[in-house]
N, C-alpha and C positions, 0 to 999 in steps of 0.2 A: 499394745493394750494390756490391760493390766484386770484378770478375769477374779470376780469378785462373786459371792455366794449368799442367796437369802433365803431364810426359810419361810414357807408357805405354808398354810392350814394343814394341809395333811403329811407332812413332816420331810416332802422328799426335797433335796436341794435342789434349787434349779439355778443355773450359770449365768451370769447375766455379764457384761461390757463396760468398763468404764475408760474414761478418756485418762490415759496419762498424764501425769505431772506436768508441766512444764518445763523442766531440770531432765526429762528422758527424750532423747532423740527414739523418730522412728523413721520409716520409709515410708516415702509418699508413694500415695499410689497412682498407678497408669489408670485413668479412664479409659475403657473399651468403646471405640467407635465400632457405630453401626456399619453393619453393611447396607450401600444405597440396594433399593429394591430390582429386582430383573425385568427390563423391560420388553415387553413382545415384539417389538420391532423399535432397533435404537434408533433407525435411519428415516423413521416417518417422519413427516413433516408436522412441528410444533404446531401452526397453525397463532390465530390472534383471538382471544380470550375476550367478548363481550358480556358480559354480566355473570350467569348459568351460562352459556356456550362459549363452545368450540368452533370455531370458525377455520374452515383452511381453503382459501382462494389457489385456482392456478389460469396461467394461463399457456398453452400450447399454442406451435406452429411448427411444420413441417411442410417439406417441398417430393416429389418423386415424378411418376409417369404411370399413366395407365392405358392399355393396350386396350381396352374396351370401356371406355366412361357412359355410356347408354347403356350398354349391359343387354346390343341384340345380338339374335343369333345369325345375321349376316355379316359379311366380312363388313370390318369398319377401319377406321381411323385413329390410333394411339394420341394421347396428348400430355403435354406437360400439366401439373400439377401445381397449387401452394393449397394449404388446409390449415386455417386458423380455428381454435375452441378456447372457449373463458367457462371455467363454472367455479362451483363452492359445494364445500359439501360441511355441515352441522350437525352438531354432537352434543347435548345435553349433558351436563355434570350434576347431576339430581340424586339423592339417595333415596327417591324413590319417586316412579314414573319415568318416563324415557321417551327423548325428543331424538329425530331424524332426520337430517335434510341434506337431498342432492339435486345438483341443480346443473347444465349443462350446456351451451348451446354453440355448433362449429356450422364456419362454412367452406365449402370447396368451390375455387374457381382453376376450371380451366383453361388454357389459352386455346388452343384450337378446337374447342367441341365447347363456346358459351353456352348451347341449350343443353349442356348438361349440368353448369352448375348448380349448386343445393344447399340449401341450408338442411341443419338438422338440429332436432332440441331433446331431452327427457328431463324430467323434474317429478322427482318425488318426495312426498312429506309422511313422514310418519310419529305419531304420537302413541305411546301403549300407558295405559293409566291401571295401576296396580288399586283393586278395590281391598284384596283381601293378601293374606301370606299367600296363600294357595289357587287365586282366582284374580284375574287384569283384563280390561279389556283396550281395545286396539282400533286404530282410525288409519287410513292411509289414501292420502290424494294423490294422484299419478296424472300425469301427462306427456306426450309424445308427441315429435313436428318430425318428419318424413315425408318424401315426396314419391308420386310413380314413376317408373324408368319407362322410356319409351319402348322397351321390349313388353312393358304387361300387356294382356290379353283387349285392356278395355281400350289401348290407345294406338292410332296408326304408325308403324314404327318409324315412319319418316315424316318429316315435314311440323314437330313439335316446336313452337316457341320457345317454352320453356317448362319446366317442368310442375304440373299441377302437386299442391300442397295436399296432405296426409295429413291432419289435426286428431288427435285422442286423446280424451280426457276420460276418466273414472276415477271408482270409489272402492274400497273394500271397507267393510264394519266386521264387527264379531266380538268376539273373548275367547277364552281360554281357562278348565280347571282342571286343575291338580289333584288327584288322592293317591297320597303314596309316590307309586314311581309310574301311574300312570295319569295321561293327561286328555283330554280329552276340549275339542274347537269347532267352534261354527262360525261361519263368515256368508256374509252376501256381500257381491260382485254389482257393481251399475256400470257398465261401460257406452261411452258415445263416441263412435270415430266417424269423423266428417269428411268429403272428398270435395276437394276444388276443382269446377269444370276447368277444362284444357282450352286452351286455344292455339290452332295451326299458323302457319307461316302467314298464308293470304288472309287470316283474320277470322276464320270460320269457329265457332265454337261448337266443341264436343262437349254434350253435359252428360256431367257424372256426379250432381249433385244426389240422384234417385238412388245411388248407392252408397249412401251413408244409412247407417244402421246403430239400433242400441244393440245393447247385450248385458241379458242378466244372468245371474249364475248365483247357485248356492253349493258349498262344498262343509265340508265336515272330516275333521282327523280325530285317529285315537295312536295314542302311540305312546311306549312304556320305554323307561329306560332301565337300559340292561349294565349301562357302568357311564362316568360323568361324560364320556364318548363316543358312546354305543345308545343309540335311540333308535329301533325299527319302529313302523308306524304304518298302516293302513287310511289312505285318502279315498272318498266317496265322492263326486262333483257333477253338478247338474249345468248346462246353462242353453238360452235359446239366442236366438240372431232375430232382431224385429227389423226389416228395412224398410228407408221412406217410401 
């Protein structure tokens, strides 16, 4: 290049670039490639891309043995195992607001102890909606499928069909504000867990529907951050048991 000079109002030179001639050769130059970015885990799984979301399905299956599949405390009977699970879990691509979704559900069949087979499920959903830089508020729907072992208190440890259903569903609400480096949250809690009556070999039914119950709760955090790391924080939480 061929550095060339012009004068400006106040008299100093200033350097400026012009393109060479045609008739001078120069060196071309190397373009600098980026570095690709570092990623927090290279071995997660990609997942499938529908619209805004992340999508990542799987599904599981394994085989083993269990030395007690009732879970009493009398001697029992070991059994072979298989345990299939399908779920998904969702991820939001938003620059601003944040979606959350996991979702879950296996079962176990065993060969020699059928009345302990089980299903099982969780599924939770979460939405956080940003009102301000400093202040979001927050939605989360949860649910849970579990069953009771024939070892619990409320059921006869022998002679179960099969095992009665554990359903829960709830809510959390609230928000969250910011000043500075301290932040400060309120949330209420709705929970409903329902119980399925049992029923025995001969057909007899145990009800355990009378112990299904709500449950409400309210809690509150304040907690300051001491580096992008380091967050101590004090929780406060109330909640009652109302049963049918």
């Amino acid at each position: 290049t061929v550095a060339t000079a012009r004068q400006p109002r106040n008299g100093a030179a200033v350097a400026r670039t012009a393109p060479p001639p045609p008739t001078v050769a120069t060196v071309a130059t190397i373009p600098v490639k980026r570095r690709p970015p570092v990623e927090a885990d290279p071995f997660a799984p990609v997942g499938v891309g529908v619209g805004s979301l992340r999508l990542v399905p799987y599904v599981e299956a394994l085989g083993g043995y269990d030395s007690n599949p009732n879970r009493v405390t009398a001697p029992t009977k070991g059994s072979g195992l298989v345990r299939g699970e399908l779920g998904v879990t969702a991820r939001s691509d938003w620059s601003v607001h944040e979606f959350k979704g996991d979702l879950r559900l296996g079962y176990s069949k065993y060969f020699d102890a059928p009345q302990a087979d089980r299903p099982d499920g969780q599924a939770k959903l979460t939405w956080r909606l940003d009102a301000t830089r400093d202040a979001a508020f927050d939605l989360e729907l949860r649910g849970q499928l579990d069953t009771q072992r024939p070892g619990s208190p409320d059921l006869t440890p022998t002679g179960i069909r099969s095992r009665p259903l554990v359903t829960s569903l709830g809510a959390t609400a609230g928000g969250a504000h910011r000043i500075g480096d301290l932040e400060l949250s309120l949330h209420g809690t709705l929970d409903r867990t329902m119980y399925e009556d049992a029923t025995l070999n001969n057909g007899t039914k145990i009800a355990l529907g009378g112990n299904s119950y709500n449950t409400y709760g309210l809690r509150s955090r304040a907690s300051y951050q001491i580096s992008p790391g380091i967050r101590p924080f004090i929780e406060v939480g109330s909640d009652m048991r109302i049963r049918d």
